[in-house]
C-alpha positions in Angstrom: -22.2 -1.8 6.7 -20.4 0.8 4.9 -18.7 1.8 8.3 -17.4 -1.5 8.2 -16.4 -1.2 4.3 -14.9 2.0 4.6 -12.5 0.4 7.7 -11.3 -2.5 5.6 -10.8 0.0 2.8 -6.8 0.8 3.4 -4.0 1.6 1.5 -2.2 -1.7 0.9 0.9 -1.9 -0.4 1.5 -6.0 -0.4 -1.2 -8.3 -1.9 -1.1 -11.8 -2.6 -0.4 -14.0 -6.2 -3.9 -14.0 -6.5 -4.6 -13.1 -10.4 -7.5 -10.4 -10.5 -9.8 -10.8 -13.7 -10.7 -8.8 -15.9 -14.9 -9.2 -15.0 -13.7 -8.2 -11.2 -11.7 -4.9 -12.9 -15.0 -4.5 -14.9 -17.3 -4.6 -12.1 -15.5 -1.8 -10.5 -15.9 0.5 -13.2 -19.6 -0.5 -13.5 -19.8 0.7 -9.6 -18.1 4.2 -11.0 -19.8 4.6 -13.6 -23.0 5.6 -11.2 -21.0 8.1 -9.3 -21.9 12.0 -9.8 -19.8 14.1 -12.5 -19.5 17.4 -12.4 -22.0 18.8 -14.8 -23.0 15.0 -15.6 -20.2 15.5 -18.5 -18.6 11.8 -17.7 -15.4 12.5 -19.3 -13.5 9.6 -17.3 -12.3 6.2 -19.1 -10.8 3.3 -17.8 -7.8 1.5 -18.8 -8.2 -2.1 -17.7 -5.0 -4.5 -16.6 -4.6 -7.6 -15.1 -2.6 -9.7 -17.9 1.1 -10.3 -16.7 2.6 -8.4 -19.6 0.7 -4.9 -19.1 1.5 -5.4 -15.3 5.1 -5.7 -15.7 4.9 -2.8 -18.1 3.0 0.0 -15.1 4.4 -1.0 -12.2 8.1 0.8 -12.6 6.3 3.6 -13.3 4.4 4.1 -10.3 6.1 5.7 -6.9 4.4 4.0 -4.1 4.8 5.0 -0.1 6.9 8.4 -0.2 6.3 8.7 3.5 8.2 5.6 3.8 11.1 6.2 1.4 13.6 3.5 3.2 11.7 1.1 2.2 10.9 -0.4 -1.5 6.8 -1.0 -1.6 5.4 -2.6 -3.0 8.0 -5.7 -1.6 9.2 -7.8 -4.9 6.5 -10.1 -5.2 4.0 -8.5 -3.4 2.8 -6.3 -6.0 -0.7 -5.7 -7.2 -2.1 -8.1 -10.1 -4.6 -5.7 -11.1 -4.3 -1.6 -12.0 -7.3 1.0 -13.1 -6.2 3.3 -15.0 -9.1 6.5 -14.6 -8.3 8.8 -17.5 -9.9 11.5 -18.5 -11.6 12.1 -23.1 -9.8 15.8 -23.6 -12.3 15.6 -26.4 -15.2 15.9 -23.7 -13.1 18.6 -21.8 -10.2 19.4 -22.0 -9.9 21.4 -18.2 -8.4 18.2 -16.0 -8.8 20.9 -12.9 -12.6 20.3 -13.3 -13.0 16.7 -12.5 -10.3 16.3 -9.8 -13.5 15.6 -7.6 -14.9 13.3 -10.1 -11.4 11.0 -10.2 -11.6 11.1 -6.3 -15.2 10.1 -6.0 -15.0 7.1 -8.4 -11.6 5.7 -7.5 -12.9 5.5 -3.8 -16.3 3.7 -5.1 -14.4 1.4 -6.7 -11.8 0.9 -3.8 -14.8 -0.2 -1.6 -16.2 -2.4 -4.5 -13.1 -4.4 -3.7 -13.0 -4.4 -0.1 -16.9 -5.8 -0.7 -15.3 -8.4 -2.2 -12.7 -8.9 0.4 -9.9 -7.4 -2.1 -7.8 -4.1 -1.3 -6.3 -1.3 -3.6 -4.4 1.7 -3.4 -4.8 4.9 -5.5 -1.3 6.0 -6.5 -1.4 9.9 -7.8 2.7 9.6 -8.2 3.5 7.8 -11.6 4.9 8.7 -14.7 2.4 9.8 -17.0 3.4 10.9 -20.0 5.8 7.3 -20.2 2.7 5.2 -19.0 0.2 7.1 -21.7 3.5 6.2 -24.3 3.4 2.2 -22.2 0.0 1.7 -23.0 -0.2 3.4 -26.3 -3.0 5.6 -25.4 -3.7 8.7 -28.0 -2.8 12.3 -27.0 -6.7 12.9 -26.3 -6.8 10.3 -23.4 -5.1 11.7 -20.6 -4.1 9.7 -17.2 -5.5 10.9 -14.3 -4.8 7.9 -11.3 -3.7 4.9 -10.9 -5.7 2.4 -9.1 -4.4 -0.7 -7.6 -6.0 -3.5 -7.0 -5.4 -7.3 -5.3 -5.9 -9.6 -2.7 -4.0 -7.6 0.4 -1.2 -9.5 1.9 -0.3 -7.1 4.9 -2.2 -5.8 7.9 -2.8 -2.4 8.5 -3.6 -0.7 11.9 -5.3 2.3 12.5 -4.0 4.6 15.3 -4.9 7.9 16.8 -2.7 10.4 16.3 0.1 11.6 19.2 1.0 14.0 21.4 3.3 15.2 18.6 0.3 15.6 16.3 1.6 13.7 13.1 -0.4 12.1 10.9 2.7 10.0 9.2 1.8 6.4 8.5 5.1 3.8 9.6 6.0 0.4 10.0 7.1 -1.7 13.1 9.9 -4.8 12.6 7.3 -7.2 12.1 6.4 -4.6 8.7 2.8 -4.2 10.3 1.6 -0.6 8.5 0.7 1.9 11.3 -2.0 4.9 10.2 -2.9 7.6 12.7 -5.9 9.2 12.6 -7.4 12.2 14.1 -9.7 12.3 16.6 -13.1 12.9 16.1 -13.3 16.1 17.9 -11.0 17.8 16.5 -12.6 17.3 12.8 -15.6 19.3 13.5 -15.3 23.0 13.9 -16.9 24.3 17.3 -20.2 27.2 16.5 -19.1 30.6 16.9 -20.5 34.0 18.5 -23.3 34.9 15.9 -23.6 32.1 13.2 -26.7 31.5 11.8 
């Protein structure tokens, strides 16, 4: 099951009209909110969106697909009806180095939370954060870490191994089907050498 969850879990880039609600945006965080945190300090907060106005307002601010930057993405009215915004309380600590891991592991919880639900997201780490802090009138303490977005995905994206050539850069055919290679499985694990333990 989470083999299957972690497969439907892409990075889309189109989604559908299809309004998310605020209780769907909440559940997600409820789902993070369990994940580990370094030293168990917790110093993440959300910033919730899915009202037309506050949508309008983030997405010129994000920079979506820089591996593909012929194309605009998302396509004009494809774009996601629903953003997390995972900040981090400078109050609690003011070091973002030391909960990079902890944005990574609750942005991917809640990314499957979505694809549980047969949703999709994409975390976006390009986006202007000092004008979306200003955007969304958040106070100098609160500090924007990733933006998470979320919808119903409108385009289909294929998994591929990787070539002969060895790149790893996603692409898109005519038909704008998204193309992701993968490596193989072998040559992720590292083989034993002479004298380990």
């Amino acid at each position: 099951m989470l083999k299957d969850l972690l497969l439907k879990n892409r990075s889309y880039r189109g989604y559908t009209r299809r309004p998310m609600t605020r209780e769907e945006l909440t559940e997600f965080v409820d789902c993070a909110r369990l994940c580990p945190s370094s030293v168990n300090a917790q110093p993440l907060r959300y910033y919730l969106i899915w009202e037309p106005e506050e949508l309008a307002k983030v997405q010129p601010l994000t920079r979506w697909a820089k591996g593909l930057p012929q194309i605009t993405l998302p396509h004009p009215g494809m774009e996601p009806t629903g953003f997390i915004i995972i900040c981090q309380d400078l109050t609690l600590d003011p070091s973002l180095a030391r909960y990079q891991r902890d944005v990574g592991i609750v942005a991917q919880t809640m990314l499957l939370a979505a694809a549980e639900r047969g949703l999709g997201g994409c975390m976006i780490g390009s986006f202007l954060a000092g004008e979306l802090q200003q955007a969304l009138n958040l106070p100098d303490t609160i500090a924007p870490m990733l933006v998470v977005a979320f919808g119903e995905p409108a385009e289909t994206v294929v998994l591929t191994q990787v070539g002969p050539d060895g790149s790893t850069r996603y692409y898109r055919d005519a038909q704008d089907v998204h193309y992701v290679p993968k490596r193989a499985l072998e040559d992720l694990i590292l083989p034993k050498t002479p004298g380990a333990r």
